[in-house]
C-alpha positions as CSV (number, residue, x, y, z in Angstrom):
1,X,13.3,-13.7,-16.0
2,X,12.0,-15.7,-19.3
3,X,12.9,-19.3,-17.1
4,X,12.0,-17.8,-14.0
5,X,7.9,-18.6,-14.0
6,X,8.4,-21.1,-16.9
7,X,5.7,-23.4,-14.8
8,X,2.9,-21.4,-13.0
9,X,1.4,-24.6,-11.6
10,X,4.1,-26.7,-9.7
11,X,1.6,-28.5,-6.6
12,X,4.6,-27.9,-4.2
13,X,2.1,-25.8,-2.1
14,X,-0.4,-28.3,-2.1
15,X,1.1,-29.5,1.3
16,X,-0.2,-25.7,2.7
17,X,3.5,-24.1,2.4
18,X,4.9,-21.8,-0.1
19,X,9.0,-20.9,-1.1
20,X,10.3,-18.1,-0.2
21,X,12.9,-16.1,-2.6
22,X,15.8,-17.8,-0.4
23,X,14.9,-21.5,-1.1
24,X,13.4,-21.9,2.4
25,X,9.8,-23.1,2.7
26,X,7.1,-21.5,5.4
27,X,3.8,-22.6,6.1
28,X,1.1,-20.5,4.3
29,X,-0.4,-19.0,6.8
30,X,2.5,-18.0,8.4
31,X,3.0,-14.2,9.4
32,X,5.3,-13.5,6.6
33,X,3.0,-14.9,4.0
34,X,0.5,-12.5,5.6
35,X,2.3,-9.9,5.3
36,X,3.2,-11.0,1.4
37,X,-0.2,-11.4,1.3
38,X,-2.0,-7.9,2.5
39,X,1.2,-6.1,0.1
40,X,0.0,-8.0,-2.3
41,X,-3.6,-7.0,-1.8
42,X,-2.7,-3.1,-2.1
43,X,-0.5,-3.1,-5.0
44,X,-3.5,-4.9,-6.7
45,X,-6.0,-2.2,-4.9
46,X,-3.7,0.5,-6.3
47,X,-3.4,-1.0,-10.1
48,X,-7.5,-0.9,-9.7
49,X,-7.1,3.3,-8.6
50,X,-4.8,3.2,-11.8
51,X,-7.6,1.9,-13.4
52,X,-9.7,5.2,-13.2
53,X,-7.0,6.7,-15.2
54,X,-6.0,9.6,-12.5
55,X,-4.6,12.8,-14.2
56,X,-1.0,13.1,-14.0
57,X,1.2,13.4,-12.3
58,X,-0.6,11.5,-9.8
59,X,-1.2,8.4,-12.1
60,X,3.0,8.6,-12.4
61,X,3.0,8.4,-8.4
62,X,1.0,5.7,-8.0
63,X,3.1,3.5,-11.3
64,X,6.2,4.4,-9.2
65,X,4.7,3.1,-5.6
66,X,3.4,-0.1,-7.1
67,X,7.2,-0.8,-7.8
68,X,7.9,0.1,-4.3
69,X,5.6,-2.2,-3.1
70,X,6.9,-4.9,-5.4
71,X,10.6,-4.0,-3.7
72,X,9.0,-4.7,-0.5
73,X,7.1,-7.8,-0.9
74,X,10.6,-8.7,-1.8
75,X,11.9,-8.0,1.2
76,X,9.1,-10.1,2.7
77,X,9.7,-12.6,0.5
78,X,13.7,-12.6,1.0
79,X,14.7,-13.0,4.5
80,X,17.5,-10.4,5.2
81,X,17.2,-8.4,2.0
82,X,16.4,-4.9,1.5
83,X,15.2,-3.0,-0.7
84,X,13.4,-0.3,0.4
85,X,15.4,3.1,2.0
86,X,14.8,5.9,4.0
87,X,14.6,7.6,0.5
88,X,11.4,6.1,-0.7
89,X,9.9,7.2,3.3
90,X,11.0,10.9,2.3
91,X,10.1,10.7,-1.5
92,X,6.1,9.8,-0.1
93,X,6.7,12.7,2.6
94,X,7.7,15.1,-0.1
95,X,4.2,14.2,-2.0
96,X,2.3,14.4,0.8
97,X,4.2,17.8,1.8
98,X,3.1,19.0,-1.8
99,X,-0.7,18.0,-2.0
100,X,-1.1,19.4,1.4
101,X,-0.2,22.5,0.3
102,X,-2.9,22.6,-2.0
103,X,-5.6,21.7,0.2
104,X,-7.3,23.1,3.0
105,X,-6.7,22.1,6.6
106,X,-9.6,19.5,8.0
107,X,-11.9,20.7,10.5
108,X,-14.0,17.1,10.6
109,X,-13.3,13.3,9.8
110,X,-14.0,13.1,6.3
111,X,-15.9,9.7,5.3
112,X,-14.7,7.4,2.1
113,X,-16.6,9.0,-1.0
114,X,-16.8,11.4,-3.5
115,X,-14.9,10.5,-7.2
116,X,-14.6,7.0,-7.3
117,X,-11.0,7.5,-7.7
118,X,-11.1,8.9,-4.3
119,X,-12.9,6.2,-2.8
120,X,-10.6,3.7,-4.6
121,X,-7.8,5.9,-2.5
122,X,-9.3,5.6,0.7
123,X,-9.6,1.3,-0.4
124,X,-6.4,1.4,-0.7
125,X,-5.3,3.2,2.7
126,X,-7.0,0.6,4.8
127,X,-5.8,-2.3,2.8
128,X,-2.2,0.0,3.5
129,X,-3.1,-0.3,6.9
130,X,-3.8,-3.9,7.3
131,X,-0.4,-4.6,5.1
132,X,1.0,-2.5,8.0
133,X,-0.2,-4.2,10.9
134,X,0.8,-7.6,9.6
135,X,4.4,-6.2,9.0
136,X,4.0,-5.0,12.7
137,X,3.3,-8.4,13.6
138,X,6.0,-10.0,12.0
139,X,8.6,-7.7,13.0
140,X,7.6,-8.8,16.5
141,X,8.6,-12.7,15.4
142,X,11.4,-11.8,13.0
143,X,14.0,-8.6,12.1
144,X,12.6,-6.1,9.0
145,X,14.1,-3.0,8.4
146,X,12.6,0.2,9.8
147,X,12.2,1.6,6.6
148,X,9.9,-1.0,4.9
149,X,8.1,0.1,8.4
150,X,7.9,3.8,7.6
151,X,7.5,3.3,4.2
152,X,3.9,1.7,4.8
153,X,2.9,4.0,7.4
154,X,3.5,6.7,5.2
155,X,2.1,5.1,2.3
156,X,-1.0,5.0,4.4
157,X,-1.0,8.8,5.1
158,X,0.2,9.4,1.0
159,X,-2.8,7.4,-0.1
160,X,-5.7,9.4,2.5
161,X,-4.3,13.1,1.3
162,X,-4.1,11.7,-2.3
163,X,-8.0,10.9,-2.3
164,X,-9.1,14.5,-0.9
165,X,-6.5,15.7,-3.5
166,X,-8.1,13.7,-6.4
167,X,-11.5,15.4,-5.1
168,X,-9.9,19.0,-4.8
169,X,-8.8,18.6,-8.4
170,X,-12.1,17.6,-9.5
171,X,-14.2,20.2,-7.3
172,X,-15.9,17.3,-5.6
173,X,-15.8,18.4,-2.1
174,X,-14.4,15.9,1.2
175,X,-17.2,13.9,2.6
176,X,-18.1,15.3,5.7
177,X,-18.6,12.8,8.8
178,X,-22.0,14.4,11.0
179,X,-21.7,14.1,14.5
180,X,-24.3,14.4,16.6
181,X,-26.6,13.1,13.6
182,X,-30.0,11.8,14.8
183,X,-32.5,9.5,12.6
C-alpha cells in the first residue's frame, strides 16, 4: 500500500472518467461510479455517527461495517470480485435480532430525532438506502452478487433499529410521527 496512492493528483479524470480496480476506465457518471459514490457517502455518514462517540459495543459495530462497506465499494470498484458473503447479511441480522430484543415493538412511524447520535443513524439509513437503489440500478445493467444486495438492505434496517436503540439506551424516547395533526 505505501506506492499504491504515492500521487493523489494524477488529472487522468480530467477527461470526466475514473479507473476502476481492474485497469478499465468508466465514465464518471456512470452507474457504477454512482453506486461507488452513494457507498462512499455512508461509510463517511457512519465515521460522522462514530464521531458522537456511541457506547460500546455499538461504536465496535459500526468500526466493523465501515470495513464492510469498504469490501463492497470494492466489489463496485472491481468488476467480478467479491467480497462480501452471506455471512456479513447474517452477522447485521444477528444485531438487529439482538437490539430488537431490547426494544419495544412500534405502534407508529417514528420521525428522525432524539440524541443526535440517533439522528446521525437515521442520516445514515437513507443515504443506505440511496447506496441501495443505485446498486439496484446497476445490477439491472451489469451482474453483482446477491449478497452485496442483502447486505445493504439489511444495513438499512441495522442502522433504523440502531438509532431507536441508541435512544432506548439513553432514555430518550422514539419520536413519534402525529397523524391526523391539524395547525
Amino acid at each position: 500500500m505505501s506506492d499504491r496512492l504515492s500521487s493523489i493528483v494524477t488529472r487522468t479524470g480530467d477527461d470526466g472518467s475514473t479507473g476502476l480496480g481492474d485497469g478499465s476506465r468508466v465514465a464518471k457518471d456512470s452507474a457504477r461510479i454512482q453506486a461507488l459514490g452513494d457507498v462512499d457517502e455512508l461509510n463517511s455518514v457512519i465515521g460522522v455517527l462514530l464521531a458522537e462517540s456511541p457506547p460500546q459495543p455499538m461504536a465496535e459495530w459500526l468500526a466493523e461495517i465501515q470495513h464492510d462497506l469498504f469490501d463492497l465499494g470494492s466489489e463496485l470498484a472491481v468488476p467480478g470480485y467479491s467480497a462480501i458473503s452471506d455471512g456479513h447479511v447474517q452477522a447485521l441480522e444477528a444485531l438487529v435480532s439482538f437490539m430488537n430484543e431490547e426494544l419495544g415493538p412500534l405502534k407508529e412511524f417514528i420521525l428522525p430525532g432524539g440524541l443526535r447520535s440517533a439522528a446521525l443513524a437515521h442520516q445514515a439509513r437513507s443515504v443506505c438506502r440511496r447506496a441501495e437503489r443505485g446498486v439496484v440500478a446497476l445490477a439491472r445493467e451489469e451482474e453483482l452478487s446477491q449478497a452485496l444486495r442483502r447486505y445493504l438492505n439489511r444495513l438499512s434496517d441495522f442502522l433504523f433499529v440502531l438509532a431507536r436503540y441508541l435512544n432506548r439506551e439513553q432514555g430518550v424516547p422514539d419520536v413519534l410521527w402525529r397523524a391526523g395533526r391539524t395547525r
